[in-house]
C-alpha positions as CSV (number, residue, x, y, z in Angstrom):
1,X,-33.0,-8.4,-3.0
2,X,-31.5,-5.7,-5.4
3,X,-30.9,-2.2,-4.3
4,X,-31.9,1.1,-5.6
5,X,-28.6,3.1,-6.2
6,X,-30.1,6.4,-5.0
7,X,-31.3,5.2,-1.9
8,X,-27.9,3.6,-1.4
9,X,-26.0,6.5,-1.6
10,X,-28.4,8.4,0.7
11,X,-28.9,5.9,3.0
12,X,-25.3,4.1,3.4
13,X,-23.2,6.8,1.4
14,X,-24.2,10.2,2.2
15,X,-23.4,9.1,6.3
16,X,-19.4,8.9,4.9
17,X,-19.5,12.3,3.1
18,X,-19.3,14.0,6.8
19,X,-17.8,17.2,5.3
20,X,-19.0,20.8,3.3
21,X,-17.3,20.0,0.6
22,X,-19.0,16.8,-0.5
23,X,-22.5,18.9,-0.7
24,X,-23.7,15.4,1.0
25,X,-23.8,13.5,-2.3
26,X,-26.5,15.3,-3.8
27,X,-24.6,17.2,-5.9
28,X,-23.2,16.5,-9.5
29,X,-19.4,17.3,-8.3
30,X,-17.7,18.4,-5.0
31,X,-16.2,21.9,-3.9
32,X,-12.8,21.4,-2.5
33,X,-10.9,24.2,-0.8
34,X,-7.1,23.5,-0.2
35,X,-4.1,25.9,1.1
36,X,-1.0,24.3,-1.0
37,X,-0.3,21.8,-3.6
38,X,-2.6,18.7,-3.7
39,X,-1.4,14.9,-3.7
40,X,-3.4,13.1,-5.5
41,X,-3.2,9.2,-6.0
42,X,-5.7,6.7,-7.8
43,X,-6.5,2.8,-7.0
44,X,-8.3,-0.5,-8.0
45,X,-9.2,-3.2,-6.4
46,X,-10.8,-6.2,-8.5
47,X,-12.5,-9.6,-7.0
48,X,-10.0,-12.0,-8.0
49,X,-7.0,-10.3,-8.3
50,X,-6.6,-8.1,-5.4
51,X,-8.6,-9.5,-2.9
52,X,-10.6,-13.4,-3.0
53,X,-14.3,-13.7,-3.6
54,X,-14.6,-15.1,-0.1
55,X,-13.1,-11.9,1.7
56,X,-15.0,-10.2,4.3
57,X,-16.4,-7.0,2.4
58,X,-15.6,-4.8,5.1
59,X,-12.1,-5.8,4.8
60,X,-12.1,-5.5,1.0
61,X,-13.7,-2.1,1.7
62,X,-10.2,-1.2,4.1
63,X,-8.1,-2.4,1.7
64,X,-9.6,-0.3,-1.0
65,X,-9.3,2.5,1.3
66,X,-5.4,2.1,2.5
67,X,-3.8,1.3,-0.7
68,X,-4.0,4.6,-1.6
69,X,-3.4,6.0,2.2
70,X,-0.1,4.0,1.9
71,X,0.6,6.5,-1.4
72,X,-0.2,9.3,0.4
73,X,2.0,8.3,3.0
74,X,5.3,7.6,0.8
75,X,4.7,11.2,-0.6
76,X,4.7,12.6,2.6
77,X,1.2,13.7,3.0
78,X,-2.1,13.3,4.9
79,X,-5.6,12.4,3.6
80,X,-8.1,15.2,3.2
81,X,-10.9,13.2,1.4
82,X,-11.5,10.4,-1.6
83,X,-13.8,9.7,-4.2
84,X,-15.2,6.5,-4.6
85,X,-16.3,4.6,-7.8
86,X,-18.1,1.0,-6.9
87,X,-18.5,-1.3,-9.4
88,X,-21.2,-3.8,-8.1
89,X,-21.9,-7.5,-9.2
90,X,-25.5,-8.2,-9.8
91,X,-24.8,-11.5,-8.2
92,X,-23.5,-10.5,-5.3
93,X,-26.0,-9.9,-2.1
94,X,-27.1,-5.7,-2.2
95,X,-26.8,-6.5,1.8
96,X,-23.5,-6.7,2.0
97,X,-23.0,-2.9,0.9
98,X,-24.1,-1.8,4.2
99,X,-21.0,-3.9,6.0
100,X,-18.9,-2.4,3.1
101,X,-19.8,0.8,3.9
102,X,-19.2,0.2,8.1
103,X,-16.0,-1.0,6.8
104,X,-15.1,3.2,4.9
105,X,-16.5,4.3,8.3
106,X,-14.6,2.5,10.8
107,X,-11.3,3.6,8.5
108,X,-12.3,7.3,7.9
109,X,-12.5,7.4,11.8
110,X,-9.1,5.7,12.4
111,X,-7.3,8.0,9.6
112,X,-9.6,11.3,9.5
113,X,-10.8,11.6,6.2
114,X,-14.4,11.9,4.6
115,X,-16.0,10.7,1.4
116,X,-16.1,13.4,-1.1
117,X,-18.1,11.5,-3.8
118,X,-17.9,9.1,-6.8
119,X,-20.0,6.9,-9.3
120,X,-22.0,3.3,-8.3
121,X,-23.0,1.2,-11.1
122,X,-24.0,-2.7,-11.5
123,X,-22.0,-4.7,-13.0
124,X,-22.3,-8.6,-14.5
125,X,-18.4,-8.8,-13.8
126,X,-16.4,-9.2,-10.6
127,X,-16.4,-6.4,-7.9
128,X,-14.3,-3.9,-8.7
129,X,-13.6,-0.9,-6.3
130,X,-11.8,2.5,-7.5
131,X,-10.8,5.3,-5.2
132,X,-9.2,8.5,-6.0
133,X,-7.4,10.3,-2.6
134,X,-6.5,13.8,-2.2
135,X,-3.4,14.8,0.8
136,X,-1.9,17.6,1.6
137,X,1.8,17.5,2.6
138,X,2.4,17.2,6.2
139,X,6.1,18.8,5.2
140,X,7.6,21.2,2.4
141,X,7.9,18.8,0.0
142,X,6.6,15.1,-1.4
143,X,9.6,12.9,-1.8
144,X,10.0,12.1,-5.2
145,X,11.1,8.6,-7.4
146,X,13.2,10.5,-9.0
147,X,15.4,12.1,-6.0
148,X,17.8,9.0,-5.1
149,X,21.7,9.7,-5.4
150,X,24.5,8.1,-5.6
151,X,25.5,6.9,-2.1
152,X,22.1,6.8,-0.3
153,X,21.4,4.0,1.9
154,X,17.8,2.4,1.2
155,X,15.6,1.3,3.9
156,X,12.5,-0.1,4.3
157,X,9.7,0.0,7.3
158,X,7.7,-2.9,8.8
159,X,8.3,-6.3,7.7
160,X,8.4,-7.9,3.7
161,X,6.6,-11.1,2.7
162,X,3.4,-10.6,5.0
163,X,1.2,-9.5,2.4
164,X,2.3,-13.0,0.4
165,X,2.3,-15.0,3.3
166,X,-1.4,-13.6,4.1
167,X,-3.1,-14.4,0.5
168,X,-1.6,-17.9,0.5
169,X,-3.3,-18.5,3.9
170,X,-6.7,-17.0,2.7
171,X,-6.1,-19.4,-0.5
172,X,-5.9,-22.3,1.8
173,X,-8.4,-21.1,4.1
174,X,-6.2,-21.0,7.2
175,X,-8.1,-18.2,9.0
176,X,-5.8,-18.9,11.7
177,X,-2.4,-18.2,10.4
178,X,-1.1,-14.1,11.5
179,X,-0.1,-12.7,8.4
180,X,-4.0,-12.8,7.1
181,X,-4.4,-9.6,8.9
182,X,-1.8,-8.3,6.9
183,X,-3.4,-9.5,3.7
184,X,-6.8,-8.0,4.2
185,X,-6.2,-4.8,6.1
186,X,-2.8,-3.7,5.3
187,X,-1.4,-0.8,7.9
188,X,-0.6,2.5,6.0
189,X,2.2,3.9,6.7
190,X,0.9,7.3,7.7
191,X,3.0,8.0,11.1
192,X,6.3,8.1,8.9
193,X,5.0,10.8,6.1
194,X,6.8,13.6,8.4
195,X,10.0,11.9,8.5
196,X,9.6,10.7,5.2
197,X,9.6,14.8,4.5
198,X,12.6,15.7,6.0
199,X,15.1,12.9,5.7
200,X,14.2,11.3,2.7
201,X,15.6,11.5,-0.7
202,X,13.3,9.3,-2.9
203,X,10.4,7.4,-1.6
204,X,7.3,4.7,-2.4
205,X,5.4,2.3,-1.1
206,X,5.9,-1.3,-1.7
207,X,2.8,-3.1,-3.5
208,X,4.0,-5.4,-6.1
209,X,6.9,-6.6,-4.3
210,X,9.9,-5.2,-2.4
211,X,12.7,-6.3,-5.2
212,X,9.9,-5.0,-8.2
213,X,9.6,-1.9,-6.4
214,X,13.2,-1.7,-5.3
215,X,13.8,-1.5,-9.1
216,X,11.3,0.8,-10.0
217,X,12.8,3.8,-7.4
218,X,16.4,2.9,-8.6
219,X,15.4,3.2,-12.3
220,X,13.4,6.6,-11.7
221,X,16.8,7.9,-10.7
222,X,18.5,6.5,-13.4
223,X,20.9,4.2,-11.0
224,X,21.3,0.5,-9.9
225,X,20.3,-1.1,-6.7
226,X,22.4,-3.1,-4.2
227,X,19.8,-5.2,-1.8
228,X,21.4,-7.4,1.5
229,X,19.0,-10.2,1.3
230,X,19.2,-11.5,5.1
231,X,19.1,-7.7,6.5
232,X,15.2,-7.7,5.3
233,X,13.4,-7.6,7.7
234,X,10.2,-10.4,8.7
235,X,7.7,-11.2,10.8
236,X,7.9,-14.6,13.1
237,X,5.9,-16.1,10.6
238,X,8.2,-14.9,7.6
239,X,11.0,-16.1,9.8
240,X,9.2,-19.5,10.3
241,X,8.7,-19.9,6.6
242,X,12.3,-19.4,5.9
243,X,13.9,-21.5,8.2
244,X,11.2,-24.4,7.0
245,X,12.2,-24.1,3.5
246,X,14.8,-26.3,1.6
247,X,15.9,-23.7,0.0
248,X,16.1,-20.5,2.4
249,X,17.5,-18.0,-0.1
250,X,14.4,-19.3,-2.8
251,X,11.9,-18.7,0.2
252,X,13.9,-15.2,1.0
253,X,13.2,-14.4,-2.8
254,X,9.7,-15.2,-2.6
255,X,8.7,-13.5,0.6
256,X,11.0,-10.3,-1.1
257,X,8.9,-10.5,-5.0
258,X,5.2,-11.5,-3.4
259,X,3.8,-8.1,-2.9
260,X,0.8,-6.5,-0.7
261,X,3.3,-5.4,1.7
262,X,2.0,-1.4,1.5
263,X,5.1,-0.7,3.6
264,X,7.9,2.6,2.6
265,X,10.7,1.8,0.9
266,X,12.8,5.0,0.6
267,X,16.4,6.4,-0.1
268,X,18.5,8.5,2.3
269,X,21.6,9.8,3.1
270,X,24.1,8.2,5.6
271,X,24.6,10.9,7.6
272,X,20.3,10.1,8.5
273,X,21.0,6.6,10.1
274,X,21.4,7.9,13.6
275,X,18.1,10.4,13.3
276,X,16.3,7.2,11.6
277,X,17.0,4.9,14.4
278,X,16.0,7.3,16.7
279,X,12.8,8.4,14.5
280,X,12.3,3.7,14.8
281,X,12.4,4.0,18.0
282,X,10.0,6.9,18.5
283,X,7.6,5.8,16.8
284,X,7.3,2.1,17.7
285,X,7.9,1.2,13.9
286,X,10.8,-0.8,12.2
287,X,12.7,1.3,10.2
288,X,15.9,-1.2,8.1
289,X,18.1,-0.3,6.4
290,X,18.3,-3.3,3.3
291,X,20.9,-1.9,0.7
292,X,22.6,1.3,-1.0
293,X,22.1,2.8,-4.7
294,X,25.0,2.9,-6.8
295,X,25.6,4.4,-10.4
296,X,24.4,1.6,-13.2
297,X,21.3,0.3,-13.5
298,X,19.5,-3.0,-12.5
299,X,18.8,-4.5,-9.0
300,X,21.5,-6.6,-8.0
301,X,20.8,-9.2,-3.9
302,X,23.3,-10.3,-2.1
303,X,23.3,-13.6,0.2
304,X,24.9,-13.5,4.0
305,X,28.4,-14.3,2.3
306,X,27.9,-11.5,0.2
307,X,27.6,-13.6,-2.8
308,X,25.5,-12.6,-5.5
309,X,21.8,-14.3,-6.0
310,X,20.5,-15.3,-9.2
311,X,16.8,-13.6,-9.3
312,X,13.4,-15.0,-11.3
313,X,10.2,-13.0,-10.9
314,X,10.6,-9.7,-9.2
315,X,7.2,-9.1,-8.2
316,X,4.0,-8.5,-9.4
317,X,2.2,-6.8,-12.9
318,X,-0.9,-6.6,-14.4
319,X,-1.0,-7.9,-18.3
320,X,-2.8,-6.1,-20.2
321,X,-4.7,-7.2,-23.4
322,X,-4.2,-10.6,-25.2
């Protein structure tokens, strides 16, 4: 049975807008009150292409919800409140928004923000989920794309290939396998956002593929990547897909250009490795450290004999138009 939109948002919204600010949803626009500069970071998720029609929609909610998190957390900053367009199928069950709205809930409570406000409509296409996120830095500054130099080691946190490993287990519907949980609710990164303030130079977060991304921060800065192929690091089951392959530097590859992994990759100086093992250690996170930046330009992997590796796809992006 459909659902009216107003009584939606009153009923399963307006709970999620917990703050002044969002006038609970009855209001055309929210008043927002902040001290400093504002980060702000925008993301879509579409049925199909980001997450599978069969997903549990409080997990799709999540995920819609720390995608942008793991932005805020690359730029050094912490959530203060989202907006939320939903773009709702006709054909899909009007119950299910109630469990997709637990799902907002039970991740506002874990990462303390509120719902601010946003747009529902129907829609005769695919679920499609928009959130805009406001931060404010936890530091002085939001490291910057731009800011890598000559010299800096690059590291990474977590593990790579999980988010890959996780969507090919959904696609076979092995609800079994332990990187689906990495898949569906990815773990922003927002424990490292202080760190991220003070020690490093340029930073993002890895979405459409560590060696994509990799890229991406070297060509912000105008300079070429080096990345050690076996120092990246992986989960048991990344290991175990590695050491099954035939061809162990093809499946390193993949696992490094498959994307979803919403970890930090970021740039810093050598003289941080000591204070960045420590900061690993502290807070119960792996923190590698998977290459260097250079002058040049490209993205150049290396094997364990230090042999260079022929790449094919880098990662993941979106074509546009026909």
């Amino acid at each position: 049975m459909s659902a009216d939109e107003f009584s939606i948002i009153q009923t399963l919204l307006a709970p999620l807008a917990s703050t002044v600010a969002a006038r609970g949803l009855r209001d055309d626009a929210a008043l927002v009150e902040f001290a400093g500069p504002v980060v702000v970071t925008t993301d879509a998720l579409v049925e199909g292409v980001h997450f599978l029609p069969g997903d549990p929609i409080h997990t799709v909610a999540q995920k819609a919800l720390r995608v942008n998190l793991s932005d805020l957390a690359a730029k050094a900053a912490r959530p203060v409140g989202y907006l939320l367009t939903l773009f709702w199928p006709r054909a899909r069950p009007a119950a299910q928004i109630a469990e997709f709205a637990q799902g907002l809930a039970q991740d506002q409570a874990i990462f303390g923000c509120a719902l601010l406000g946003g747009d529902t409509v129907s829609t005769p296409g695919p679920l499609s989920i928009s959130i805009t996120m406001f931060g404010a830095l936890v530091g002085v500054r939001a490291p910057d794309r731009r800011e890598a130099k000559v010299g800096q080691d690059v590291w990474v946190s977590g593990v790579i290939g999980d988010g890959w490993l996780g969507l090919q287990a959904a696609l076979r519907g092995d609800a079994s396998h332990p990187a689906l949980a990495h898949y569906r609710r990815p773990q922003p990164r927002m424990e490292l956002a202080a760190c991220l303030a003070a020690r490093a130079g340029a930073a993002m977060d890895v979405s459409d593929g560590l060696l994509a991304d990799s890229t991406k921060l070297a060509s912000a800065s105008d300079l070429a990547i080096e990345i050690d192929l076996p120092s990246l690091p992986h989960s048991p089951a990344g290991l175990a897909y590695i050491a099954a392959a035939s061809d162990p530097i093809a499946a390193r590859l993949q696992l490094a250009a498959g994307g979803d992994d919403f970890e930090i990759l970021f740039s810093a100086d050598p003289a941080q490795r000591d204070a960045l093992a420590q900061q690993s250690l502290d807070l119960g996170l792996a923190l590698t450290r998977i290459g260097s930046l250079r002058t040049g330009s490209g993205l150049l992997a290396f094997d364990a004999q230090g042999q260079s590796v022929a790449l094919g796809t880098l990662g993941f992006a979106h074509a546009l138009g026909c």
